[in-house]
N, C-alpha and C positions, 0 to 999 in steps of 0.2 A: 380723781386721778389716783390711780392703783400703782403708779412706775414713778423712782426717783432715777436722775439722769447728770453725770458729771463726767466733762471733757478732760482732757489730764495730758498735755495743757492745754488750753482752750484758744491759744493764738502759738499759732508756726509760723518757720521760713521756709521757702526751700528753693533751691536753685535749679532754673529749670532742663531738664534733662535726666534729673538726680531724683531720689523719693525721701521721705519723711513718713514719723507716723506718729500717729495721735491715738490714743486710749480711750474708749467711752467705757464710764462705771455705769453699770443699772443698777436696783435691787427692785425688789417687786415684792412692795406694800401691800400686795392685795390679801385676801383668805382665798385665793385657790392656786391653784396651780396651773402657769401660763407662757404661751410662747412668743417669742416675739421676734417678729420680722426687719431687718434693716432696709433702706435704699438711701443711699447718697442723693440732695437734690440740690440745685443750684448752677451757677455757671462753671465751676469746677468737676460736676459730677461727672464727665468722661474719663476724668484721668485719677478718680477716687474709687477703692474698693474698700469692701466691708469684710472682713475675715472673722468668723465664720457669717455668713447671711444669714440664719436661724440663733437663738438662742433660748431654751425652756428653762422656767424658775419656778423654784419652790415658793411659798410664802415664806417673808422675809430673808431670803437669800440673794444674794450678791452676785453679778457677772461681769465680764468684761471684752468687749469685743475691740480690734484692733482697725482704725481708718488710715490707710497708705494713700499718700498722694504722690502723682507722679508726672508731675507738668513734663512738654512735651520740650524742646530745644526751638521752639517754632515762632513766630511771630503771634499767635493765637495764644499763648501764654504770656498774659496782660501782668507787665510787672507793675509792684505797689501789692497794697491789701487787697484777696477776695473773699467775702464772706461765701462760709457754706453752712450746711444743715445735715442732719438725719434725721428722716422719716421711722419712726419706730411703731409698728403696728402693733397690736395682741391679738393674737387668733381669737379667743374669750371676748373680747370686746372691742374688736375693727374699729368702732365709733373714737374710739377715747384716744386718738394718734396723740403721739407728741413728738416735738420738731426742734431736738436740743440744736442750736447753731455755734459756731466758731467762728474763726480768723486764721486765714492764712494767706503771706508776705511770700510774693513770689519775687524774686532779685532781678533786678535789670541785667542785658546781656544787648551789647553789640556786635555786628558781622552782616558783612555789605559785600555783596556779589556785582564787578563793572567789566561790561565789555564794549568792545568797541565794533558799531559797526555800518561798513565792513571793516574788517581788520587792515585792509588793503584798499587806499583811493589810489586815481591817476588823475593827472589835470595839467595841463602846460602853464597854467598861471595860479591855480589854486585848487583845493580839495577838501572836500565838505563829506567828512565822517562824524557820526554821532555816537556818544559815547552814553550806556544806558548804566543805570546804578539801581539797584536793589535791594531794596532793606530790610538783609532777614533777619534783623533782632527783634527784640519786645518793647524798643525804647523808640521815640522817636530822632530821628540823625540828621544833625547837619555836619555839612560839609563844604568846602571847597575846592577848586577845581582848575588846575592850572597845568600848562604844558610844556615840554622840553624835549631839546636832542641835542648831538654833538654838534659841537663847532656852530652853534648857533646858525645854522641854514633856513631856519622856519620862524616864522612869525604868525602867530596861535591868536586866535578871534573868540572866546568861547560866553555862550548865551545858554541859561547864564551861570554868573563864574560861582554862586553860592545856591546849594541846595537844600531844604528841608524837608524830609522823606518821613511821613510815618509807617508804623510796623506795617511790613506787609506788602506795602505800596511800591511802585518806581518812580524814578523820574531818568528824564535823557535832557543831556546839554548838546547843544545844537557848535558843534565845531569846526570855524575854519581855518586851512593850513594857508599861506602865504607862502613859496620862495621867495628868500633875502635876492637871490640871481637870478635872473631869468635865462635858459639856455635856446641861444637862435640856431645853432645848426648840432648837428651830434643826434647821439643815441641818446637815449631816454636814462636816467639816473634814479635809483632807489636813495629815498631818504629816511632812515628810521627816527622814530618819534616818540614821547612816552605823556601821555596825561597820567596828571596824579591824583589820588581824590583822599584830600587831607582832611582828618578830623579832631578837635583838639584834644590834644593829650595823648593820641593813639599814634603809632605807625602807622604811614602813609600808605594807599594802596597804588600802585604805579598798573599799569593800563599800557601794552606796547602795541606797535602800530608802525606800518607802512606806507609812505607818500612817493608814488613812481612818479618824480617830474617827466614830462615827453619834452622832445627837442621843439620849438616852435617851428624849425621846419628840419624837415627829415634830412638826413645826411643822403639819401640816394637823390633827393629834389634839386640839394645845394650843385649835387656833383652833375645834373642833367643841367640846370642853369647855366653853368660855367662852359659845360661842351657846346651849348648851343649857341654861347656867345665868341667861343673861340670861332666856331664854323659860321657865322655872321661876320667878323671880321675877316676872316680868309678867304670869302667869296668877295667880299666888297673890295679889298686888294687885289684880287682876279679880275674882277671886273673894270672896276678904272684905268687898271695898269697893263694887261693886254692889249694888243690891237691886231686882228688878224691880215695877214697879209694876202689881198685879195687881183688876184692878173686873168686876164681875158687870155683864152684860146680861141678865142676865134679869130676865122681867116677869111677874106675875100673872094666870092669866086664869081668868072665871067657868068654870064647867061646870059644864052641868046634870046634876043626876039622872037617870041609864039612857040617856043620849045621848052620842055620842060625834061631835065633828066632823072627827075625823082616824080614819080607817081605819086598821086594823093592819095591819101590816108582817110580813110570814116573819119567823121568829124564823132566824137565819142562826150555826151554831156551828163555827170552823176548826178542820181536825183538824190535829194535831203531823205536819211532815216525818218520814218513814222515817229513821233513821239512816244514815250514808253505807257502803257495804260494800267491804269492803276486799279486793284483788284477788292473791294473790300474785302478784309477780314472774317467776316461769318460766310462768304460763300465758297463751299469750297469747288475747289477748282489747280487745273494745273498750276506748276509754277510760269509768274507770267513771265512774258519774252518779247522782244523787241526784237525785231526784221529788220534790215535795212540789205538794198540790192541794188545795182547796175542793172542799166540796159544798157544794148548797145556790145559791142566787142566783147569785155571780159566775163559778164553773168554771172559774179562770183556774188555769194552772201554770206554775213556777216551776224550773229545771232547772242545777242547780252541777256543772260537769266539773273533776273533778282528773286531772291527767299526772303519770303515773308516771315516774321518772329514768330515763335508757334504763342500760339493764349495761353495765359497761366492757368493752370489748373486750381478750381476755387470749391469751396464745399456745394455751393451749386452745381455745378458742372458734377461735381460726384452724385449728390443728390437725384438729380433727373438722370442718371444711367441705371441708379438701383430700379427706381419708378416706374423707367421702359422696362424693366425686367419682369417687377412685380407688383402693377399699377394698382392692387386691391389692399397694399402692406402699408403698413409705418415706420418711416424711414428719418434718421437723422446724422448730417453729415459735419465734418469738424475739423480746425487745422491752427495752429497756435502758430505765433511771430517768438522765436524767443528769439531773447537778449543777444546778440554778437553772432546769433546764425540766419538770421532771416522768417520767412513761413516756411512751415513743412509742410510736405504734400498732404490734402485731407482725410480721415480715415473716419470710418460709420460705423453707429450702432454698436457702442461697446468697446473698439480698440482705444487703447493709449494713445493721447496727441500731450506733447511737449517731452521734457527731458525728466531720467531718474539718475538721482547720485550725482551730477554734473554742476548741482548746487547756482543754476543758473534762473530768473524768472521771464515769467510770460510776459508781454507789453501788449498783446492785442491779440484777439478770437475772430474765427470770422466761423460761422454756423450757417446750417439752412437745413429745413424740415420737409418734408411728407407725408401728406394725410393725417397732419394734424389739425387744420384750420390758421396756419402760421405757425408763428412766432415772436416775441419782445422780449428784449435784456437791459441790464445795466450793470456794469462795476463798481469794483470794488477796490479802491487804490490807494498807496502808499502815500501820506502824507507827513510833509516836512515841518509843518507847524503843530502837531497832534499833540497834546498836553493831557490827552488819557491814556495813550498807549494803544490807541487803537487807528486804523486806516479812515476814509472819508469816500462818500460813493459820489460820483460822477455827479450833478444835477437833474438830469433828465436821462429817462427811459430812452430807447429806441421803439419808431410806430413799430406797428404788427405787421410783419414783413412777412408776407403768405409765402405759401408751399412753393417750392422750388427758387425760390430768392435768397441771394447773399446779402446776411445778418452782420453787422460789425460794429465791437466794441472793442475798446482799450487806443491805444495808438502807438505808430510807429517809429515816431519822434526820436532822439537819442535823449533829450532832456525834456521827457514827459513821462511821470510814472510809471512804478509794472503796476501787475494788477495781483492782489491778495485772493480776491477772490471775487465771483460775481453773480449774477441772479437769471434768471429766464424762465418763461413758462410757453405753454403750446393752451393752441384751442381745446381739444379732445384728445382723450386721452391720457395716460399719466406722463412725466418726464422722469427718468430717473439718471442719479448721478454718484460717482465718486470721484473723490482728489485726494494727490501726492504732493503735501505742502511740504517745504527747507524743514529738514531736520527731522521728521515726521514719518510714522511708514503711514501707507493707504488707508483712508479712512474706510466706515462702513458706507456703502449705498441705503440711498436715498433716495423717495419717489416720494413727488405732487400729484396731486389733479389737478385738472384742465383750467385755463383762466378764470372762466364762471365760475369756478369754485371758490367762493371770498377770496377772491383774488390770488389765486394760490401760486406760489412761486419758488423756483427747484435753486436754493443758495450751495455755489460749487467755491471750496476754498474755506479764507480764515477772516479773521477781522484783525488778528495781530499786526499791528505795525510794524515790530521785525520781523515779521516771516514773508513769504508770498508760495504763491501756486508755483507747484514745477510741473502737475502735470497732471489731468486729469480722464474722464470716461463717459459719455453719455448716452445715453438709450431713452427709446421712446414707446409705450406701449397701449395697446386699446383697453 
């Protein structure tokens, strides 16, 4: 060994966000004259640098180079002691490394990011908001978790009430709101609310929040109940308590025997309307009609037209109109259910189906394909019990629902998940996709091969458990 090596000092602190610096002495024992290369190595060596990186010595001369450490403010800067090293090379003799190591005391740091969501529930008798907490210090944190408003209106459920989060991690407390009142008729009432998430010794972090109770029954329902019970009683006082006043005009008249001084009249008898006939739906055909007529004297007719509801428009029905067009192509058709507006009409090959900006999610897809050999999916959905932070897929796929057939996944339930994200593949050919997740701009597109391909399959969306799909694109190619 040709190199002496001394840290100056050889154990630091440093608090993370901030730097520090450490001093390494060399000299260089050897008879020639020699250069020598630094690198930081260890779990710290990202945020360590060597000033200058080279250093050349004479025999028996002395140098000093400077090591800055500069931990980050992050959860990845592991407080307590980390050891490190330098790697010191000689150009002269690569072989003879030496690896002087130190100590350095990175300071603990707390700081917890909580939101609640959504920020906004509704519920006539309760509302179930989740409240997520994130731990972005270097320590691990507990906490507590408790809730409050004015005038004590709310009665607060929360699971559960103490957390322990290491660096880095989340956790979500699962929260339900309670009205102290319940409101049977009227408009709907805002209740603000606040969870706090206390930790000891620190100030509290308070979490604000809105609970819209609804009336249990609408104020326009109470006020149609009452009219129709006033006009139930005022017909039923008409009814018993009139009596109409009924007198004969007629009068007596002689007539002779075998005479008669009014002429007979055609005896006139109306025959019963046809029954009305009922049209099936796929054939099309005029609007049907119902005839009914007299013989006899007056020959008048009388004519009832019923309108059939038109068929909703489905990604099939769009599907098989591309296909009449251009039956040698690959075609794939698409139409989203969002949240509070229903299905929207479906659009192919490429167009935007769901909402941007509107901060609303999907509940259910319906698709259908062309010239690909089919189609299978499955989802991808929000779950209320998830203790990783992430969503949970449906159980089972959907069979291989061939070319021109409507495909559906998700549902349309009011209290049955959206969907985060979900899966699909085709026979032949590739699939490709992009999606517009909450909060997100558009991802990049994406393209599979065919099912035979180890089973290859085109994932639209997120796995986040608070995010979901608002709106996605699909195309299908040879």
């Amino acid at each position: 060994m040709s190199l002496w090596t001394s840290l100056e000092p050889a154990s630091a602190t440093v608090d993370p966000g901030s730097s520090t610096r450490v001093r390494l002495r060399l000299r260089n024992t050897g008879d020639v004259v020699d250069e020598y290369r630094f690198e930081p190595v260890g779990p710290i060596a990202p945020w360590t640098t060597v000033e200058p990186p080279m250093l050349r010595l004479y025999p028996g001369t002395t140098g000093t180079v400077d090591l800055t450490f500069a931990p980050p403010r992050t959860p990845d800067a592991t407080a307590g002691p980390n050891p490190y090293a330098v790697r010191i090379t000689p150009t002269e003799h690569p072989e003879a490394v030496t690896v002087p190591e130190g100590n350095l005391t990175i300071t603990p740091f707390t700081e917890l990011r909580a939101e609640l969501v959504p920020p906004t529930v509704k519920g006539r008798f309760r509302g179930r908001p989740k409240l997520a907490i994130d731990n972005l210090g270097n320590t691990k944190l507990t906490a507590s978790v408790s809730g409050s408003d004015n005038g004590d209106q709310l009665a607060y459920d929360l699971h559960p009430g103490n957390v322990q989060i290491e660096p880095g991690r989340a956790a979500f407390v699962n929260a339900t709101l309670k009205p102290r009142r319940i409101i049977w008729f009227g408009p709907k009432e805002q209740r603000p609310y606040r969870l706090t998430v206390q930790r000891s010794g620190l100030k509290p972090e308070p979490v604000d929040g809105t609970y819209i109770q609804r009336g249990f029954l609408p104020r326009w329902l109470a006020t149609l109940f009452g009219t129709l019970m006033a006009l139930a009683v005022t017909f039923a006082l008409i009814w018993f308590n009139y009596k109409p006043h009924v007198g004969s005009l007629a009068q007596e008249q002689t007539v002779e025997a075998g005479v008669s001084s009014i002429a007979p009249s055609p005896s006139t008898t109306p025959t019963p309307p046809p029954a009305p006939t009922e049209t099936p739906a796929a054939a099309p055909a005029a609007d049907p009609t119902t005839e009914a007529a007299g013989n006899g004297g007056g020959g008048g007719g009388a004519t009832a037209t019923v309108t059939a509801k038109p068929k909703q428009d489905t990604a099939a029905t769009a599907v098989n109109r591309l296909a009449a067009d251009d039956p040698s192509g690959r075609h794939i058709c698409y139409r989203s259910y969002v949240q509070g507006s229903g299905w929207q009409k479906p659009v192919c090959d490429g167009t935007m189906s769901g909402t941007v900006g509107k901060n609303v999610p999907i509940k259910a897809i319906n698709l259908a394909v062309y010239g690909v050999q089919g189609s299978a999916a499955n989802w991808f959905h929000y779950d209320s019990q998830s203790t990783n932070g992430q969503g949970t897929w449906y159980p089972n796929w959907t069979a291989i629902i061939a070319d021109g057939k409507d495909n559906y996944i998700g549902s349309t339930k009011a209290a049955d998940p959206y969907i985060e994200g979900f899966a699909f593949n085709v026979g032949s050919g590739q699939s490709c996709s992009s999606a517009k997740v909450r909060d997100h701009d558009w991802g990049d597109q994406w393209c599979k091969g065919a099912r035979s391909d180890n089973n290859a399959l085109d994932f639209v969306g997120t796995l986040d458990n608070t995010l979901w799909l608002e709106a996605f694109k699909l195309t299908v190619t040879p």
